[in-house]
C-alpha positions in Angstrom: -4.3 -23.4 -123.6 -1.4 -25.2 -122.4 -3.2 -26.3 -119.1 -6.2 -27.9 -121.5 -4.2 -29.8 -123.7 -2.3 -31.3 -120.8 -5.7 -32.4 -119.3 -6.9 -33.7 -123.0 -3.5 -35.7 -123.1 -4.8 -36.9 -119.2 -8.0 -37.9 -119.9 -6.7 -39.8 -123.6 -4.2 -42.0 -121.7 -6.5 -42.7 -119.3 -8.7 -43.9 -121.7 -6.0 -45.7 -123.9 -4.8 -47.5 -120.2 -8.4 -48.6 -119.4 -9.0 -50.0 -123.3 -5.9 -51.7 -122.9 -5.7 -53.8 -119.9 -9.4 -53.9 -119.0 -10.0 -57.1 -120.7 -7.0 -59.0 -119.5 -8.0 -58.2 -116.2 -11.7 -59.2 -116.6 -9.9 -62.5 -117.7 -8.0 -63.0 -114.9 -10.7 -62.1 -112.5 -13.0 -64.5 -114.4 -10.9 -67.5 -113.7 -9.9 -66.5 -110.2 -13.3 -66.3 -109.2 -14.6 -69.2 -110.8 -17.0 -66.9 -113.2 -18.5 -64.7 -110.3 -16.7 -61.6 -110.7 -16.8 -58.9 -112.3 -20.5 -59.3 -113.0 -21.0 -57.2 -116.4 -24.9 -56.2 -115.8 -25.3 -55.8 -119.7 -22.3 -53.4 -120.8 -19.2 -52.1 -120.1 -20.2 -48.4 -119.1 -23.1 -49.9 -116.3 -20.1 -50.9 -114.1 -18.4 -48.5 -111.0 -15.8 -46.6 -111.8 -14.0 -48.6 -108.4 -14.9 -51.7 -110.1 -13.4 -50.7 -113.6 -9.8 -49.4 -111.8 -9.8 -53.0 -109.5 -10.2 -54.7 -112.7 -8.0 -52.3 -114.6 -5.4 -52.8 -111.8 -5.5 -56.6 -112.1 -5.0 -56.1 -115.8 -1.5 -54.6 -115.3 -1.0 -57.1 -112.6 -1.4 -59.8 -115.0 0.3 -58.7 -117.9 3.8 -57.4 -116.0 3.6 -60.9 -114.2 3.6 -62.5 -118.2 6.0 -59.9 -119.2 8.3 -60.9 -116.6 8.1 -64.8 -116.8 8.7 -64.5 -120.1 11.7 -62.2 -120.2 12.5 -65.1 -117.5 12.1 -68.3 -119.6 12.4 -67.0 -123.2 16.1 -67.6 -123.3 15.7 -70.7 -122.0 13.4 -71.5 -124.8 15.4 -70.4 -127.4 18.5 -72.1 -126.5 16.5 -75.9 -125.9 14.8 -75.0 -129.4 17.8 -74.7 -130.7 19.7 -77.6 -130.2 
């Protein structure tokens, strides 16, 4: 029991990691590429499973890099808006 509720918990935040930073990455990609890639033949579920982890992968790429410009420049921000 224990060995298919970890794999339930697997497959959920798998699943939960894909939702989330899927379209960021298809974003990113999008602009890179000048609209070439990733070619969405019709829906979501036609593409690879390599192609949805490369964009997936790009995804968190993208975000940590926003997370940590803004963790960067936030204070900076504040204190300029402030005076």
């Amino acid at each position: 029991m224990e060995s298919v509720l970890g794999f339930l918990g697997f497959v959920l935040r798998q699943l939960a990691f894909e939702a989330i930073f899927f379209w960021p990455g298809w974003a990113v990609l999008k602009v890179l590429t000048l609209g070439r890639y990733p070619r969405l033949r019709g829906q979501y579920l036609n593409l690879d499973y390599t192609e949805i982890t490369l964009i997936v992968f790009v995804g968190v790429l993208s975000v940590f890099g926003l997370v940590v410009l803004a963790a960067k420049f936030w204070p900076e921000m504040v204190q300029v808006s402030s005076t």
